[in-house]
C-alpha positions as CSV (number, residue, x, y, z in Angstrom):
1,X,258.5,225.3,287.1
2,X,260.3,228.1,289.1
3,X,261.7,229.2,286.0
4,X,258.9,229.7,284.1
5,X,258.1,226.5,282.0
6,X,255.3,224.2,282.3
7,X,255.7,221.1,283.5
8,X,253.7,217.7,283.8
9,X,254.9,214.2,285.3
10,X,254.6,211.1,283.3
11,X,253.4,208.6,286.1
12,X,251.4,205.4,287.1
13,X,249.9,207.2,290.0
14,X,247.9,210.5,288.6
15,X,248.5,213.1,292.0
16,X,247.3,216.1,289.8
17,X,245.3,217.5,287.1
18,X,248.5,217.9,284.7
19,X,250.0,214.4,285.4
20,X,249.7,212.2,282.6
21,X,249.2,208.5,283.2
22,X,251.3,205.7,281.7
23,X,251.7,202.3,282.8
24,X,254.5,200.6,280.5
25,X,253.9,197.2,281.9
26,X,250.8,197.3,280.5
27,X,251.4,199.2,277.2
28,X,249.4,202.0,278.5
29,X,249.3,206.0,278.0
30,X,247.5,208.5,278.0
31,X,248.3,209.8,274.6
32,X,246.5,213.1,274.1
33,X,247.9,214.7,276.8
34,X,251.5,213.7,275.5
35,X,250.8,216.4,272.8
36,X,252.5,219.7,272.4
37,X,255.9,219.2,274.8
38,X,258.9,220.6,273.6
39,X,261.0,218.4,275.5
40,X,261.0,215.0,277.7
41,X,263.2,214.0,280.6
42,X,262.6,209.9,281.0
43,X,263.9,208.6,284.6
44,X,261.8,205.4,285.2
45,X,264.0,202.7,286.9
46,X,263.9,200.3,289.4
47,X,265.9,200.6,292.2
48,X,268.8,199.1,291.3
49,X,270.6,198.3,294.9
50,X,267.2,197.4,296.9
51,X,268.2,193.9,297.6
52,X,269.8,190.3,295.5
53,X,269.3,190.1,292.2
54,X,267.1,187.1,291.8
55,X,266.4,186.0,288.3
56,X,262.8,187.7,288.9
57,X,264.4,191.1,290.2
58,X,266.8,191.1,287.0
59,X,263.7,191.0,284.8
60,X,262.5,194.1,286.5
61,X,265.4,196.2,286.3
62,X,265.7,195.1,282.7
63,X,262.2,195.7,282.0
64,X,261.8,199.0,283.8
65,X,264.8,200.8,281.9
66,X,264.5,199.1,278.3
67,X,260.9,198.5,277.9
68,X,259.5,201.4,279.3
69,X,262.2,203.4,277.2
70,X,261.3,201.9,274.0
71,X,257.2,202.0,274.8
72,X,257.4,205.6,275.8
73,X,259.5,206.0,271.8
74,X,256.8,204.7,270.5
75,X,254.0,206.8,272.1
76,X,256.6,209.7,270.5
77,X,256.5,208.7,267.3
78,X,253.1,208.8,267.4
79,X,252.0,212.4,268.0
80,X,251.4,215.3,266.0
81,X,254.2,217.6,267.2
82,X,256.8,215.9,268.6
83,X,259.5,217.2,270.9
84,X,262.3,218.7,270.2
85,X,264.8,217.2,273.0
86,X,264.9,213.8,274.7
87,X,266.6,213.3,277.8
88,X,266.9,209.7,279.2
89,X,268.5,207.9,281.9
90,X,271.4,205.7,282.2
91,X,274.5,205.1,284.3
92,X,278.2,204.9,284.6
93,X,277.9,201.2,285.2
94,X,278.0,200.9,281.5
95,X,281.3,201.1,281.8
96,X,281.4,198.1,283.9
97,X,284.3,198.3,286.5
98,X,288.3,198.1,286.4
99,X,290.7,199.4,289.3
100,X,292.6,201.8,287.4
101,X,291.0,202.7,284.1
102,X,289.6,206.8,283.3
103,X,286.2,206.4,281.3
104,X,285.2,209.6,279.5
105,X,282.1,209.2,277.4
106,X,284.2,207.6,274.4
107,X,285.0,204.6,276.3
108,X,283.5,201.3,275.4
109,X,281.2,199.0,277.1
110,X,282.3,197.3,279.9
111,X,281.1,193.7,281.3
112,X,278.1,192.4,283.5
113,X,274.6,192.7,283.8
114,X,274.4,196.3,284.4
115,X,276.3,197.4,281.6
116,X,274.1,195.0,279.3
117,X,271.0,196.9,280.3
118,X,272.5,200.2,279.9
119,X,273.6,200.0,276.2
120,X,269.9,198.2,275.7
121,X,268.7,201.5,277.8
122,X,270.6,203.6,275.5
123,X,269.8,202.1,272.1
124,X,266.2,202.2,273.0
125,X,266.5,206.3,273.7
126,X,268.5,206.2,270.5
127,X,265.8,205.4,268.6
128,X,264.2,209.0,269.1
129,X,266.6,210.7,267.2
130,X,264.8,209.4,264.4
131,X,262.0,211.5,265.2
132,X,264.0,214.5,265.3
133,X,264.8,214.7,268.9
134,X,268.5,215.7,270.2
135,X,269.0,212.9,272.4
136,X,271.3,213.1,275.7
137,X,271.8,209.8,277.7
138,X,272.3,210.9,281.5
139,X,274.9,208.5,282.9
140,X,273.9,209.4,286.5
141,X,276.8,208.3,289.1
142,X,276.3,208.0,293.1
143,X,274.1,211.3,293.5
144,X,274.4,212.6,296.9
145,X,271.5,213.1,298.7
146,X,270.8,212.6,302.5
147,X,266.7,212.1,301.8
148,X,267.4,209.4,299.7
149,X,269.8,207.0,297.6
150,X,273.1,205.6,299.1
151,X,274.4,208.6,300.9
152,X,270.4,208.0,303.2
153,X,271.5,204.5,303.4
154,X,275.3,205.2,304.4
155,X,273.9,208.2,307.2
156,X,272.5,205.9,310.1
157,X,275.2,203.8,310.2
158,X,277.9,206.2,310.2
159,X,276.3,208.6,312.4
160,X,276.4,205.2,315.0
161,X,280.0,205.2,314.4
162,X,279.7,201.7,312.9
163,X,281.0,203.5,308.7
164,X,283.6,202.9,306.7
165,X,284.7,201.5,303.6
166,X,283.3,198.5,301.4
167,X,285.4,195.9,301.2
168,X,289.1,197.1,300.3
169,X,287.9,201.1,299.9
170,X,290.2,201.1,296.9
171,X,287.6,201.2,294.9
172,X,286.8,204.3,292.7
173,X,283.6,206.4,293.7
174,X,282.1,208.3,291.0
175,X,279.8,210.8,293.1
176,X,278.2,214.0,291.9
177,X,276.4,216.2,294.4
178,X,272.6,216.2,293.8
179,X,272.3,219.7,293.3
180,X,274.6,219.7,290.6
181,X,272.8,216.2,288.8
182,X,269.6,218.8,288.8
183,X,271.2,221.6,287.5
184,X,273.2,219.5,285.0
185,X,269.8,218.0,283.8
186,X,268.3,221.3,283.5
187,X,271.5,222.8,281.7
188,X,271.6,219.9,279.0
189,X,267.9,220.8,277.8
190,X,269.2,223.6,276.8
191,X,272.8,222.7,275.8
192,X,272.1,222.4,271.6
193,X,275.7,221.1,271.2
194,X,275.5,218.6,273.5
195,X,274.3,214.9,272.4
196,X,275.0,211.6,273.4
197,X,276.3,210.1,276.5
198,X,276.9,212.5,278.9
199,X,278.5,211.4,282.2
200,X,277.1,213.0,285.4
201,X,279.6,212.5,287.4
202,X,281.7,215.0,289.5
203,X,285.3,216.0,287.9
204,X,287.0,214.7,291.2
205,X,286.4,211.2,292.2
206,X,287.8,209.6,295.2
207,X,288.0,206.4,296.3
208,X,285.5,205.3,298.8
209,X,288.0,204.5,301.4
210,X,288.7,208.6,300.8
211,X,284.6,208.9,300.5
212,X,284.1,207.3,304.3
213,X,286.6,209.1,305.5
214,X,285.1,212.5,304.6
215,X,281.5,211.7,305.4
216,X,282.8,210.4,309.2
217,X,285.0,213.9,309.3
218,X,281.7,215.7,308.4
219,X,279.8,213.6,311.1
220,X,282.7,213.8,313.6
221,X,282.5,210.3,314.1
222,X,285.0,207.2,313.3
223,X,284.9,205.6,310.0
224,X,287.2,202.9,310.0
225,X,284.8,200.1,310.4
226,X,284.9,198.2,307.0
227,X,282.2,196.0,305.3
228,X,284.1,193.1,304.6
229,X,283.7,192.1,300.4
230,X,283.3,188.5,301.4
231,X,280.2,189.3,303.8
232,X,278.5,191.6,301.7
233,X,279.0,189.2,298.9
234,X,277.5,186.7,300.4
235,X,274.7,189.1,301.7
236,X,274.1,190.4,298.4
237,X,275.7,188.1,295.7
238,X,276.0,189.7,292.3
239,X,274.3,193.2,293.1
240,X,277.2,193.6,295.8
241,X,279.6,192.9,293.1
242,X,278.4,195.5,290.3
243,X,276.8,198.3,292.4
244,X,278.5,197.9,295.7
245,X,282.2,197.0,295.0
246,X,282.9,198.3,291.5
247,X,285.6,200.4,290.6
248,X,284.7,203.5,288.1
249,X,286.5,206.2,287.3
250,X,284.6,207.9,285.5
251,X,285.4,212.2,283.9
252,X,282.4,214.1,282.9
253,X,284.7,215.1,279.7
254,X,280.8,216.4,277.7
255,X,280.0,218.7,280.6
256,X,283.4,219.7,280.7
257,X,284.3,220.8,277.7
258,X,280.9,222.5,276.9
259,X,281.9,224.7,279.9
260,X,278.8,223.6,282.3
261,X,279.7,225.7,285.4
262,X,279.8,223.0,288.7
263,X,278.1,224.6,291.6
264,X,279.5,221.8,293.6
265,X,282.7,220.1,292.5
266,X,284.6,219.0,295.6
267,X,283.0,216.4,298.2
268,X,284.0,218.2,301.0
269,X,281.8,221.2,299.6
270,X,279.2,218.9,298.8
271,X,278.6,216.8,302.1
272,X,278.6,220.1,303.8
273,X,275.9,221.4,301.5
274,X,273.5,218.9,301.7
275,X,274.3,217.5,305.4
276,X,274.4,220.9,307.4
C-alpha cells in the first residue's frame, strides 16, 4: 500500500470495508469482490509447530494448505478478468531433511508428512497457470521475527539464560530475516522471469548450534543449555522430528541468479536488526 497499489485481504474475519470474506472450510467467497486484481499472494496455513501432530491436527494442516489452495483456484477460474500473477505459499520442508545435502529449487521431494503436503500445496497452486497466471511457490524457511514465529518462541528462554541448541545443534538452519521474506515477496510480483519454486531462504545458513550461539551473543547471555532430542521427542513426537530437528540446507539459487538484492544476508546483521 505505501507504494502506491491497492490492496485488500482475503479473510474469515472482515476488519474493513475492502476485506473480502472467504471461508474455505466451508466452500465460501465472496466472489464479486474477487474481480479486477492483477495479482494474488495466498498465505493461509495452520500453524505448523503449535503443538503434537495428532491424527486430527494433521487433517488441519493438510486441509488449510491444500484445500484452501485448490478452493481459492477455483474461485479464479471463475471470474471475468483474472489475474495476472499468483503467489502461493510453501516451505523448504519439501525437501524433507538430510545432514549434509544443498537443495536448490531443482532438488526433489524429500520424505515425511510435511513434504507430502507441500508438493500437494504446490500442485494445487499449479493448477493456476492454467488460467494464465505466472505462478511462484514461496518456500518460506525460519523467518526471523521477534513479534512472532520461532525466533518469539526462542526470545524468553534465552533471554533467562536457559537457550541453546536442539538436540545435537548440527542440524542445518535455513533462516531468512523477515525483512528480506517481505521484500523478496514484494520483488517476485514483479520478477516476470521468475516462476516456480522459489526458496526464501537466506544465502548463508548455519547450523543451529551456530544459530544459538549468535542469538545468546546478541542477548549477552549463555546459550549452551541444549534441548535434549530424546525429550523434545517425547514432548512433541513427530512434529519435533520434521520441524524441530530437521536438517535443510537449503540455497535460494532463483533469487540468486535473478540478482534480487538481500537487504539482510548475514544473521549477525539480521538479529541485530530486528532485536535492537
Amino acid at each position: 500500500a505505501t507504494q502506491g497499489h491497492s490492496v485488500a485481504t482475503l479473510t474469515r474475519s472482515k476488519r474493513g470495508p475492502d476485506d473480502i470474506r472467504w471461508d474455505p472450510a466451508k466452500g465460501e467467497i465472496e466472489m464479486a469482490k474477487l474481480e479486477g486484481f492483477d495479482a494474488v499472494i495466498h498465505l493461509a496455513g495452520a500453524n505448523l509447530t503449535s503443538g503434537r501432530w495428532t491424527d486430527e491436527r494433521k487433517k488441519l494442516l493438510w486441509s488449510s494448505r491444500v484445500d484452501s489452495t485448490a478452493f481459492l483456484v477455483t474461485a479464479l477460474s471463475r471470474l471475468e478478468k483474472r489475474p495476472s500473477i499468483f503467489l502461493s505459499g510453501s516451505g523448504i520442508g519439501f525437501y524433507g531433511s538430510d545432514a549434509e545435502a544443498t537443495f536448490d529449487e531443482s532438488a526433489k521431494k524429500g520424505d515425511g508428512f510435511l513434504a507430502e503436503v507441500c508438493e500437494a500445496w504446490e500442485a494445487a497452486a499449479y493448477r493456476a497457470e492454467s488460467l494464465g497466471c505466472r505462478v511462484a511457490l514461496l518456500r518460506t524457511g525460519v523467518a526471523l521475527d521477534p513479534q512472532g514465529g520461532a525466533l518469539e518462541r526462542m526470545l524468553p528462554i534465552f533471554r533467562s539464560g536457559a537457550g541453546g541448541p536442539l538436540g545435537s545443534g548440527e542440524q542445518w538452519f535455513p533462516w531468512i530475516a523477515l525483512e528480506d521474506w517481505i521484500r523478496g515477496v514484494n520483488w517476485l510480483l514483479f520478477a516476470e522471469s521468475v516462476s516456480g519454486p522459489v526458496n526464501l531462504v537466506s544465502p548463508h545458513p548455519v547450523r543451529q548450534k551456530d544459530f544459538a550461539t549468535a542469538l545468546g551473543k546478541r542477548l549477552s547471555r549463555p546459550s549452551f543449555a541444549p534441548a535434549p532430542k530424546m525429550a523434545l521427542r517425547m514432548v512433541f513426537g513427530e512434529m519435533a522430528e520434521e520441524a524441530l530437528l530437521s536438517s535443510i540446507r537449503a540455497e535460494p539459487s532463483a533469487l540468486l541468479d535473478a540478482k534480487y538484492p538481500f537487504l539482510l544476508p548475514e544473521l549477525d546483521q539480521a538479529l541485530a536488526f530486528c532485536l535492537e
